[in-house]
N, C-alpha and C positions, 0 to 999 in steps of 0.2 A: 504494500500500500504506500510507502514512502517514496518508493521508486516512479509510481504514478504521480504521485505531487509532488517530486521533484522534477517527472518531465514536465508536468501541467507549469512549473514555475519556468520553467526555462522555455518554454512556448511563447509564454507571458512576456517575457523579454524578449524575443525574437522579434514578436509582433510589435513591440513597442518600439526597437531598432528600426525596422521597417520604414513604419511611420514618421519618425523623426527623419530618416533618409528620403524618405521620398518628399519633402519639403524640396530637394536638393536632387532637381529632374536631369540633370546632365552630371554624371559624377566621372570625375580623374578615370581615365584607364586602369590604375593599378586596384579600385574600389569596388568595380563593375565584376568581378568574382562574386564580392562580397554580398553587391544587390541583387546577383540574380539567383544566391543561395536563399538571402531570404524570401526573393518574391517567390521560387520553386517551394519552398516552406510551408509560407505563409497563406498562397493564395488559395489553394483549393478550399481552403475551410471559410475563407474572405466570400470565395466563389457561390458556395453554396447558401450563403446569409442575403447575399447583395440582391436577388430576385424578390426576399421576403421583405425587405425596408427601401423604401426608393429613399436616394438622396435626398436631401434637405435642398433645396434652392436658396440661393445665399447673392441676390444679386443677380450678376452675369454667372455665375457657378454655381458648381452644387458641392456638397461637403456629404462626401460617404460616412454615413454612418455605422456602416457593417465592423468595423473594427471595433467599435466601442460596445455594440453588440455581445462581440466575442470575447471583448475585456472583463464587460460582465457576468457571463457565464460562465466563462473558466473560473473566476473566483468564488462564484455560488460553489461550481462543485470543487474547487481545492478546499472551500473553506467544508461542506459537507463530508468529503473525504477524511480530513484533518478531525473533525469532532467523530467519527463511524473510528480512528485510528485510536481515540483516547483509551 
């Protein structure tokens, strides 16, 4: 069981790197490993949420929600896991 919320935490951070990098749409060559680890990672699960919540319109743009989404389920069930482990 700790093994699962320890991947479930390291998920969490994946996706939060993510995020922060994709602020940052053209990165260095030597980075572009980096992003396409996370977006290979991250996205199927982004994939499968982003059908069920349309974007927010924000102006001229829209602001995906789906991450935030998935920030908050993974913690319902780390934190569920984590009390099932007491």
């Amino acid at each position: 069981m700790d093994a699962l919320i320890l991947l479930l935490q390291i998920y969490v951070f994946v996706l939060f790197a993510r995020l922060i990098l994709s602020w940052f749409p053209h990165p260095p060559d030597w980075a572009r490993p980096i992003y396409a680890f996370l977006y290979t990672v991250t996205e199927p699960v982004l994939r499968l949420v982003r059908p069920l919540v349309p974007p927010l319109r924000i102006g001229m743009g829209a602001l995906d929600l789906s991450p935030l989404i998935i920030f908050v389920a993974l913690q319902i069930l780390i934190q569920i896991l984590q009390a099932q482990n007491r």
